[in-house]
N, C-alpha and C positions, 0 to 999 in steps of 0.2 A: 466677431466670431470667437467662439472659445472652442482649443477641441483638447482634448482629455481623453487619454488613455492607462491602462494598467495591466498588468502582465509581465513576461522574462522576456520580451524582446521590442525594442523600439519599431513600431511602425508607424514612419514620416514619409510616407508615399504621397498623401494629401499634402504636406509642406511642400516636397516639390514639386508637382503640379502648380501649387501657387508660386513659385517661383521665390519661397523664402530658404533661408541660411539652412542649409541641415549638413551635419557632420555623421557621427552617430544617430541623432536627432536632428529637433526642431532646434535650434541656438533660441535662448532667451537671455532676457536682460533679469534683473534684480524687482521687476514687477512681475516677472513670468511671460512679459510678450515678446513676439518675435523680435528678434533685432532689426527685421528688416521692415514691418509694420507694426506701429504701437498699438492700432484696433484689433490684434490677432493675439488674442493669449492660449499659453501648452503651459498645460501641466503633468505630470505622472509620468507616464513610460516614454511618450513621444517627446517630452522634455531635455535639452541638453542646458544644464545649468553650471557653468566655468569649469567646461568641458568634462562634467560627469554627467551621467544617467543613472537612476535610481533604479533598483529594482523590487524595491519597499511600496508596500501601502503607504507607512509612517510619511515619509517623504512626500507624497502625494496628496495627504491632508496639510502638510505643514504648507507645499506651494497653493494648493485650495484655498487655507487661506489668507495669504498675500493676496493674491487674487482679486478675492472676495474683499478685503478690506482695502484695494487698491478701487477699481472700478465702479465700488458703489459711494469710494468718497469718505469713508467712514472713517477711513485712515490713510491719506493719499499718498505717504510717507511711508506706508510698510513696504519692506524687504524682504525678500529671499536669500540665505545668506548661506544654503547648503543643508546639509543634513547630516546628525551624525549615524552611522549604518552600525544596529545592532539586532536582531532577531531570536528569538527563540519560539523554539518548535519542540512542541510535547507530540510524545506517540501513548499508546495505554500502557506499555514496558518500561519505557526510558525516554529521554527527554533531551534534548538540542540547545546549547546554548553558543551564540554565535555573534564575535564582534570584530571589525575590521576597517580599515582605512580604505576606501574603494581599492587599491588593488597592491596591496602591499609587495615592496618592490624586492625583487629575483636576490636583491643583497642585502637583505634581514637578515638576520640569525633566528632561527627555529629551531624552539627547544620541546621536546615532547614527553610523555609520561603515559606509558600505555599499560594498564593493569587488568590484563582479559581475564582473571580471578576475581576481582574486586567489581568487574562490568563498568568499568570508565578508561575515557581516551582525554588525555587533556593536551592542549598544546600553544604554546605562546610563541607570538613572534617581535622579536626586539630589532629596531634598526638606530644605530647613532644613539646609546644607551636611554631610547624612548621606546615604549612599549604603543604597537600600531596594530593590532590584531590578538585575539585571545579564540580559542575553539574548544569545546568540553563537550563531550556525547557518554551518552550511558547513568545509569543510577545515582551517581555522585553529581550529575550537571550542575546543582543547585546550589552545590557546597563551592566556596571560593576554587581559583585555582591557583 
């Protein structure tokens, strides 16, 4: 069985009826199958993979194919090893760019730069002098931050 979902909210309603691991999700292993049966593979939104869930396409083609090169043999050795979460989103005004570590924690330092003359919002967040998240909205998205 494979079941495969995509969207902003995990629905593992189906997992536990079958009586597999769900947290957030469905729990998978490193080939994308349940932990609790190897013939059950999740991928995409109903996917919990070391205890994240994706809320990306991107992510959801990269577990596809693990997957896909696990099951058909082609590579029985491929992994899942996470994904890294960045996005951007154009409008026909201004445009979205957006990167982050799933959920960047309450003790970052966040530092921001808001210039409603200029139509750009930028803002960085630093933790333990490593940089875990970046966010730019408006005309300038495109330029560094």
């Amino acid at each position: 069985m494979v079941v495969v979902a995509a969207g902003i909210k995990p629905n593992a309603e189906i997992g536990l009826r079958c009586g597999l691991t769900v947290e957030r999700a469905i729990v998978v292993d490193n080939h994308m199958r349940s932990v609790d049966d190897p013939d059950v593979y999740v991928v995409g939104e109903c996917a919990q993979h070391r205890g994240r869930v994706y809320g990306l396409v991107a992510p959801l083609w990269e577990q596809a194919k693990v997957f896909a090169d696990h099951v058909t043999r082609r590579a029985p050795d491929a992994a899942y090893h996470g994904s890294k979460l960045a996005t951007k989103l154009k409008s026909w005004a201004s445009s979205s760019l957006r990167w982050a570590s799933p959920s960047p924690p309450r003790s970052a330092t966040r530092s921001s730069i808001h210039r409603a003359q200029e139509g750009h919002y930028k803002k960085l967040i630093v933790r333990e002098g490593r940089l875990v998240g970046a966010f730019s909205w408006g005309t300038s998205a495109r330029r560094p931050i």
